[in-house]
N, C-alpha and C positions, 0 to 999 in steps of 0.2 A: 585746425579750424580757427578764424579768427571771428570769435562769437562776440565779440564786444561791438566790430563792425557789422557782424549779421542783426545785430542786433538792435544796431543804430539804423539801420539802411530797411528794414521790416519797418521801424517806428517811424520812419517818414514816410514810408509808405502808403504808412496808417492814417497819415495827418493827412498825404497828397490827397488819397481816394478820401479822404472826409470832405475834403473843402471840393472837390468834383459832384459828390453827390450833394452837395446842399443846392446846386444847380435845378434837379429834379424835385427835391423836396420842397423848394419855394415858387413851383409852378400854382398852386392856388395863391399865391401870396398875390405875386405878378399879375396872376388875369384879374382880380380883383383892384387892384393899385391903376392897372394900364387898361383896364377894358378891353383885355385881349380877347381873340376865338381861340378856338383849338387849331387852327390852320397857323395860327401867329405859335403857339405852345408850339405844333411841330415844326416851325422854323428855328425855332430858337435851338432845339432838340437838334437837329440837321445842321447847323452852324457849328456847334459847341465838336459833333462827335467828327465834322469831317476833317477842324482843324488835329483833333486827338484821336484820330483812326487812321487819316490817310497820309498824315507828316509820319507817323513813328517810323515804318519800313525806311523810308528814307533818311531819316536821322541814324538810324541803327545800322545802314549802308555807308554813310558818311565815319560813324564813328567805329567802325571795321577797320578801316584803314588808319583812322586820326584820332585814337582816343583819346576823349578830351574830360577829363578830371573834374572840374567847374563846373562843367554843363550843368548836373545835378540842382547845383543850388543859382543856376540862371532860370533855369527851368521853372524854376520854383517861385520867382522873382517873377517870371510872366503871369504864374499865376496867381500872385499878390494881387499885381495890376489889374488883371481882370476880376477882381476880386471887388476892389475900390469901383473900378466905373461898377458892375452889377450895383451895389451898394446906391450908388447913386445916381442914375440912370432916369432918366425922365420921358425919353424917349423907346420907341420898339428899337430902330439904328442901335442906339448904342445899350440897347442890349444883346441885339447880336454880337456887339464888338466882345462886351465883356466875357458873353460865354465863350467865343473865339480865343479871348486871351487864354481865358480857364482852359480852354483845351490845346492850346499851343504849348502849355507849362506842361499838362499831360504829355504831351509826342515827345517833347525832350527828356523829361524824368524817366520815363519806364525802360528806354532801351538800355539805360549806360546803369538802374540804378538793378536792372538786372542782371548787368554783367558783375557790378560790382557783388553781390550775392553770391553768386555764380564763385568769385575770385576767392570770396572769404572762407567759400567751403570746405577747402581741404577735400579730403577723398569721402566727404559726405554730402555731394551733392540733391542727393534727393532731400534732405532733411534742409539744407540749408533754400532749397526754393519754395519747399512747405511751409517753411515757418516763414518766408519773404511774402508766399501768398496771402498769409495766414493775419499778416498783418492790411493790407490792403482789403482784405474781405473783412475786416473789420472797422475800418473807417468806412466803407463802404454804408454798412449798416446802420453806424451813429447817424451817419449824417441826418435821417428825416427825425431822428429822436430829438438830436440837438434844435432841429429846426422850428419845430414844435413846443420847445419849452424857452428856446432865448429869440429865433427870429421873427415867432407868430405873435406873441406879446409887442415889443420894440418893434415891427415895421422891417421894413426891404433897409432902412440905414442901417438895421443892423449887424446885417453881414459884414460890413466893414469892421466890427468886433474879431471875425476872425481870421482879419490880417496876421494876430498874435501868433496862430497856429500857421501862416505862412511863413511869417519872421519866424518863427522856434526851429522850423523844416529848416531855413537857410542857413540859420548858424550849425543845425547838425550837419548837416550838407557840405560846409565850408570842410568842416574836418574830417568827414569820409575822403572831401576832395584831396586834402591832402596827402590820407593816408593811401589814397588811389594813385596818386601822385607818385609817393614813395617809392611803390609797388611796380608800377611799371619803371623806373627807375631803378630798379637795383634786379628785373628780370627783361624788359625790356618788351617792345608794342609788341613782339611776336608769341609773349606770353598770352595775349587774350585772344590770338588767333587759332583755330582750330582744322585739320585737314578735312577735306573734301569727304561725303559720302561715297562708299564702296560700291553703291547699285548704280546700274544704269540711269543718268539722267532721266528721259525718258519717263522711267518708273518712277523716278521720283516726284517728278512737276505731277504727273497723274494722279499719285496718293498726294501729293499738298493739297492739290486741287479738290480731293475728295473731301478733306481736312478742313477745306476755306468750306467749301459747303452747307458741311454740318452744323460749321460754330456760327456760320449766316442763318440757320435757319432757327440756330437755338436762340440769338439774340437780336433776331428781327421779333421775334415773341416776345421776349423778355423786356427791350427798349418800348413795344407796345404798351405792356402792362405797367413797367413804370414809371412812364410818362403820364397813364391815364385813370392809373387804379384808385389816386384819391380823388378825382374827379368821380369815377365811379361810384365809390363811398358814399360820396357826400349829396350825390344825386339821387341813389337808388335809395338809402337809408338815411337818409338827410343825419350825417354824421355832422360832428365839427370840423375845423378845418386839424385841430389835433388829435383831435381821435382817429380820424383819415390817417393822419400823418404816423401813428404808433402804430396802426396794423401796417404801412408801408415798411417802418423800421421791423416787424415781425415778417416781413414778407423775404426781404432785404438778407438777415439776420440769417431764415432756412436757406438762401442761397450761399451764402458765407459755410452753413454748415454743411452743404450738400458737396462744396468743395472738397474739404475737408476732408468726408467720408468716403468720396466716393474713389478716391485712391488706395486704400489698403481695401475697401470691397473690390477693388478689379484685378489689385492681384492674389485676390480667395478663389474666387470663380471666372475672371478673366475678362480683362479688358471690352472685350468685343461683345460680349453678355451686357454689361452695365451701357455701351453704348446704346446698346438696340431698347434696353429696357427707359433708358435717358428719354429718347426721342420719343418712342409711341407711346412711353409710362403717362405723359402729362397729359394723350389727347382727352380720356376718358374724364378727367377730373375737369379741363379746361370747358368739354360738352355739357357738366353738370353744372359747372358754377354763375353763369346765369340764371340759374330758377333757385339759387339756394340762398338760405335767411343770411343774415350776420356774421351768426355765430358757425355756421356753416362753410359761408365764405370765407369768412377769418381761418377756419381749418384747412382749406383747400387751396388758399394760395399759399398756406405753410407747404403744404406738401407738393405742389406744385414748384416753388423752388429749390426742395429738396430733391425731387425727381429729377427737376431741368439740370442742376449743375453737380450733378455727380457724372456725367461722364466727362465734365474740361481736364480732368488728374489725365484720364484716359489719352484721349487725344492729344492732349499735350506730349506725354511719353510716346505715343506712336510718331507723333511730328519729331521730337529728338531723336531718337532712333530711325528715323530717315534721313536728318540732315544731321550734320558733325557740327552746327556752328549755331547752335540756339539762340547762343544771348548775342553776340553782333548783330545778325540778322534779325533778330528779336523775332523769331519766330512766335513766339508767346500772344506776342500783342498783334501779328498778322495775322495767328490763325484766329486769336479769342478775341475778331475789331471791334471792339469797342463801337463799329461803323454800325452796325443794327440800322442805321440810317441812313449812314455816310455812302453807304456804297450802294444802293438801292435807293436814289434822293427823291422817289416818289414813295417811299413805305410810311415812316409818320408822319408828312404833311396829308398824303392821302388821307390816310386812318383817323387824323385829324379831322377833314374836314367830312368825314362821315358821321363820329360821333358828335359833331356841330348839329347835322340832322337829322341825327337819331337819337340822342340824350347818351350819349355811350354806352353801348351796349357791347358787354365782352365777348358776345356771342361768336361778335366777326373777328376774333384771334383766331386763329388755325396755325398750329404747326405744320411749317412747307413739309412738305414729304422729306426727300433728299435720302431716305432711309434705308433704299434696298443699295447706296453704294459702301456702308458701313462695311461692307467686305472686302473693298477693293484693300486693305490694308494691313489686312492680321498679317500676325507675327509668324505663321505659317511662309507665307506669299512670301514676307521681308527674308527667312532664312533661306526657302528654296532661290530667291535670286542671288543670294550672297554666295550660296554654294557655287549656283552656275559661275557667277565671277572670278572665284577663286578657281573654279576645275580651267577656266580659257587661261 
């Protein structure tokens, strides 16, 4: 195992998904500064995820065939740039653009910097995409912290402060590159390719498809809530705009943790358990937390995040074990899109423009169903087909 590169390629991770979520974090900033609605919030929302939801399958089909080493820290360079216009943006236009950059630097980093992960594991793959998650779930969570203590103070100019954390990504980036470089150089592109799955097509596009469902329905929720919850905050409880912003980062944080745990909990009691409990676990708490104080609510979205993302370990291993080619195809980022938006381009400008006139009320979150097809895909099903294949 090459841990020094697992190790570099986790910490830019870390930095990527930091400077992606200060996106959402500086959503009270924005309508404040720009006089935006909540229909302008969900556009910006909708921009950002469909450039970094619906590029990556394609980027990670292209670098299938062409793996390209650099990519990583050009990637990252896009999202500098959008980094600076945000920063300084006067307009709604070119705030579209900028989150658009931001999320074009996203589609390009995630597929090539999870092969690289992938590449550095040696025969310990699962441990080396834990600890790759592990780092992205935690820049994830910084971000409304940071946001809140350097960008609410200084003004929207001063996201441009953390160009520093895009330049730090690029020079580490530069020397994964190379050492990615190396690598394929002395094994050659057929080393990142992997053979075909054993089942029936068929069966397979069926279970993605069940796959792409699930994680639609788990982050058509989740991009709701975090697009609107310190609007929420600061509406129902007339918070500040950083106090808002620290229960975001506590919100943020249990879904970072709920990753984490919910993979050695699936395989104690099994996968298919923790999905079912995933889904319908959050409706009960999601029904209560409109009528609950604070301090209540502060409890309920903890645990609301830690419900929601403890089955992505899950599903994620069922999607590997269906397809042989995880990280080119980047399965990862096709089944977990980031799209909550992207692919549904009526889901947050709707929601939007409903808590415009209704003062947001989380009531109308519901989790989509989608829940009785969690069966199309145990590990039952997957062996009885392999058998059949093998006995023809």
């Amino acid at each position: 195992m090459q841990l020094a590169i697992l190790a570099a390629i986790s910490f830019c991770h870390l930095l990527n998904d930091l400077v992606q979520s200060l996106i959402y974090a500086v959503y009270p900033i924005l309508k404040t500064t720009h006089h935006l609605d909540f229909r302008q919030i969900g556009l910006i929302t909708l921009s950002y995820q469909i450039t970094a939801s619906l590029l990556q399958p394609f980027v990670g089909y292209y670098t299938d065939k062409r793996p390209l080493p650099f990519s990583l820290a050009i990637g990252m360079s896009a999202t500098l740039c959008g980094l600076l216009v945000l920063s300084a943006a006067a307009h709604f236009l070119t705030l579209l653009a900028g989150a658009s950059l931001v999320g074009l630097g996203s589609s390009i980093f995630h597929p090539e910097s999870s092969r690289v992960a992938r590449l550095a594991s040696g025969n310990r793959p699962g441990f080396a995409q834990s600890f790759f998650q592990v780092g992205g779930n935690a820049g994830t969570s910084l971000g409304p912290l940071l946001a809140a203590y350097i960008i609410l103070p200084n003004g929207q100019s001063s996201l441009a402060w953390f160009s520093a954390v895009a330049l730090l990504a690029i020079v580490v980036l530069t020397i994964i590159g190379r050492w990615y470089r190396a690598h394929l150089a002395q094994r050659g592109p057929a080393s990142v390719t992997h053979p075909t799955s054993a089942l029936p097509r068929r069966r397979v596009i069926g279970a993605l498809a069940v796959l792409v469902a699930l994680m639609f329905s788990k982050f058509f929720y989740l991009a709701s809530l975090t697009s609107y919850y310190t609007f929420y905050l600061i509406n129902r409880f007339h918070l500040s705009v950083q106090s808002a912003e620290i229960r975001l980062f506590l919100f943020l944080g249990a879904v970072a943790a709920g990753t984490i745990i919910g993979g050695p909990i699936g395989d104690r009691i099994g996968r298919k358990y923790v999905i079912w409990v995933s889904i319908l676990g959050v409706l009960p708490f999601t029904l209560i937390l409109p009528y609950a104080d604070l301090a209540w609510t502060t409890g309920l979205s903890i645990v609301i995040g830690l419900v929601l993302a403890s089955a992505m370990p899950a599903i994620l291993v069922y999607a590997q074990d269906l397809v042989a080619r995880p990280c080119g195809s980047h399965l990862r980022r096709v089944l977990r899109p980031r799209l909550r938006a992207g692919w549904d381009r009526r889901g947050v400008p709707r929601q939007a423009r409903r808590r415009d006139e209704s003062r947001i009320r989380l009531s109308r979150l519901r989790v989509p169903s989608g829940d009785r097809v969690a069966h199309g895909v145990s590990p039952a099903d997957t062996r009885r087909s392999s058998s059949s294949s093998n006995g023809t």
